[in-house]
C-alpha positions, 0 to 999 in steps of 0.5 A: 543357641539351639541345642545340639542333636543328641541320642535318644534317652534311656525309655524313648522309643525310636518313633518318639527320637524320630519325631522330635529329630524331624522337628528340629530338621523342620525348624533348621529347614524353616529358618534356612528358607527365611534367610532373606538373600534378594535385597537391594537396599544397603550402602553402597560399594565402592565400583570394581575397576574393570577394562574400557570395554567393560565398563558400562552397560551394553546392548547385549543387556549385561551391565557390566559396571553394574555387576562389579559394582554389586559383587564387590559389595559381597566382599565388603560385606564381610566376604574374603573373596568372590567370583561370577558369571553372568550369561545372557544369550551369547553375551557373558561378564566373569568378574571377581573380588576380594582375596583368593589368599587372606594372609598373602593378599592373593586376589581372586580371579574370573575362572578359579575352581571352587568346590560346589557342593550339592549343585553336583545333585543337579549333574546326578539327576540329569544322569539319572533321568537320562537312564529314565529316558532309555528306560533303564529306570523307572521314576516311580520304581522302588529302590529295592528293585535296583539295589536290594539290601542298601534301605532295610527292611520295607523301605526298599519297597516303599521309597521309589527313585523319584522320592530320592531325587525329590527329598520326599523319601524320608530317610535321614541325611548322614552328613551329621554322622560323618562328623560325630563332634559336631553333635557335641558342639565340636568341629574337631571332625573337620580336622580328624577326617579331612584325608578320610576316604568312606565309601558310598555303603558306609555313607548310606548305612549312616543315613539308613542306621537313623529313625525314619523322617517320615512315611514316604512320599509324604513330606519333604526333608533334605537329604545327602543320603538320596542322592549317594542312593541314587550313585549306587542305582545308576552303578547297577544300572549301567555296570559303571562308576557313577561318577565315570557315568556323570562325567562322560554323559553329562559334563562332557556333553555340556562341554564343560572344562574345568568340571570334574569328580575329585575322587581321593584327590584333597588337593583342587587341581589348577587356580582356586582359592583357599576356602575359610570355614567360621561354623557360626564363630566356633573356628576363630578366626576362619580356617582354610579347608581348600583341601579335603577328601570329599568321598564323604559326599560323593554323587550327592556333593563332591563336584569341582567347578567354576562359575563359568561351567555352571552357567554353561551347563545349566543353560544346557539343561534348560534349552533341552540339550541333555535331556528329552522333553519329557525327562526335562518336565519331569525334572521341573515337576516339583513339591512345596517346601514350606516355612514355619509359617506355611508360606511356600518358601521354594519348590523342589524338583527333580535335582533343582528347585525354583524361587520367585524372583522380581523377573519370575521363577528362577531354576538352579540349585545352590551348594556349600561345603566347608569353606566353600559356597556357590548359587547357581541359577537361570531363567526358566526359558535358558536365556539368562543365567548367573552363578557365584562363588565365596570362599567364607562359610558359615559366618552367621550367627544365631539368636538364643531361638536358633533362628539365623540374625540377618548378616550385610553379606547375606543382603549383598549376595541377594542383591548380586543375585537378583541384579545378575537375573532380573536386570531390567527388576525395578530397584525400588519395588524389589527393596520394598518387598524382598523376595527370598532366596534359600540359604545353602541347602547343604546347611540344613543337616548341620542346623543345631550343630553350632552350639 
């Protein structure tokens, strides 16, 4: 197993711990992205039942029957529950599987709320970028020119806004920190903290406290720290509460319903299922973490939502009606992030990234909390999007190298995706050569934690 992250050895200067922490969080990074999700082959799955009108392929060019088919074969795969949807022009499939509720048998439903995780980077870099739009930021300003004192010394000057929105900035993720047991191969910070409120400052002084990655601009490493920076940015640019901001400009103008900032409030409001965290086998059997105060991830994660209102808010922002042209191109500006091999394993944007898939480049982000895991994507014209929800995390395991043993769920949930995006993708080609699809980016700052 990989060993834990630890503090720096007495005579080691912070440059030396700087170093060897990025190699880690490099390594983490590069077995993440080779996570191999879009596979089609694999045994079959027994059909969901769905209504008469549902039950086969329609015009429209949403299989139906097909789709159950395939999001059933998540749940058999080992995954207590799961819920989709699938958007293709006006037509639309929600489907569900599996248990909301291991111990009463509860199902799952088409439309039960689930935390969403780092999608919410999505929502803050639409907000972000349409204070760009009315010139209230500049991308390529210095952060210190909107928050002076929250990145010390230099770094203020020397990490612009774009870097935060596009994980070029260097600065450490805090997400480790805030749960101290876990460097100590401990989840007991799950549980002391799980009513904790911790304020965006304190969450920041987490990541900034830590050695620098790298100089800005000149790598790429994700980072929660970036977007609860670029919360506070917008706080003084507008005068207002980020997440007020978000909620009034961004998922009010999408028209979503049942997407919301939870604040202090643990407890999901309306259906939702309870959420089972394994943390790689050290919470045996799973635990449920349906009810959390997620101040701990504010603007960079903390967003409440249903499958439905992702695919209806990323079909938004990829037919351009939240952003201007030019926001939207920025946005799809992105860099390469490579694996160990220095294959280009997915591109970052502004808040989104983009995949290659049978049908061609995939736009979205994906998001895991504990508990909790959802992808969300569309295709790159805004015609066809798909998103997924399960309530079973971190049920992988690792090899003494640390590198991730492939799961049947992984394949399972690969093969919904690509079924969901590229309907008309030629099975036998696709199963040939998979494509992959990045594992949870919010996985990332726990790498080397499970052990």
């Amino acid at each position: 197993m990989a060993a834990p992250d630890r503090p720096p050895d007495p005579g080691e200067t912070h440059v030396q711990f700087a170093q060897q922490h990025r190699n880690r969080r490099l390594r983490g990074a590069a077995a993440a992205a080779a996570v191999t999700l879009a596979l089609l082959a694999g045994a079959p799955a027994q059909a969901a039942t769905v209504p008469p009108a549902e039950s086969s392929a329609a015009a429209d060019g949403i299989d139906r029957a097909a789709l159950a088919k395939a999001l059933d074969a998540v749940h058999e795969a080992g995954v207590y529950g799961a819920y989709a949807t699938v958007r293709d022009g006006r037509a639309r499939w929600n489907g569900a599987t599996g248990v909301a509720d291991r111990d009463t048998g509860r199902p799952t439903t088409p439309g039960m709320r689930h935390r969403v995780g780092s999608i919410t980077k999505s929502f803050t870099a639409v907000a972000v970028l349409q204070q760009s739009a009315r010139g209230r930021i500049g991308l390529d300003r210095p952060v210190a020119d909107y928050v002076p004192g929250l990145l010390p010394g230099e770094r203020g000057h020397k990490v612009t806004v774009r870097m935060l929105l596009n994980h070029t900035s260097g600065i450490a993720d805090y997400a480790a920190e805030a749960f101290p047991s876990l460097k100590e191969g401990s989840t007991r910070s799950l549980d002391e903290f799980r009513y904790r409120s911790i304020t965006p400052g304190r969450l920041i002084a987490l990541g900034t406290s830590q050695p620098q990655l790298f100089e800005p601009g000149s790598d790429w490493s994700y980072s929660n720290t970036n977007y609860v920076l670029l919360g506070e940015v917008l706080r003084q640019v507008t005068g207002e509460d980020p997440e007020k901001v978000i909620t009034r400009d961004v998922i009010r103008r999408a028209g979503l319903r049942d997407t919301y900032f939870p604040g202090t409030e643990a407890r999901i409001k309306g259906p939702h299922a309870r959420m089972y965290e394994n943390w790689y086998g050290l919470i045996d059997p799973p635990r449920d973490y349906a009810d959390y105060n997620m101040t701990w991830a504010g603007t960079a994660g903390a967003l409440v939502s249903t499958t439905d209102d992702l695919t209806a808010f990323y079909r938004a922002l990829f037919q351009g009606r939240l952003l201007p042209a030019e926001q939207l191109d920025q946005m799809r500006t992105t860099v390469p992030v490579k694996d160990e091999t220095g294959a280009v394993a997915m591109r970052y944007g502004l808040g989104v990234f983009s995949v290659e898939t049978p049908c061609g480049p995939a736009w979205g982000h994906n998001g895991a909390v504990f508990g909790a895991g959802t992808e969300a994507m569309t295709t790159a014209d805004g015609t066809r999007q798909y998103a997924a929800g399960h309530n079973l995390m971190k049920y992988e395991r690792f090899d003494a190298e640390g590198k991730p043993v492939p799961h049947p769920a992984d394949a399972a949930r690969g093969a919904f995706a690509i079924r969901a995006l590229c309907p008309a993708a030629d099975a036998a080609r696709t199963a040939a050569a998979p494509r992959p699809l990045p594992e949870p980016l919010d996985s990332l700052p726990f790498r080397g934690l499970h052990r």
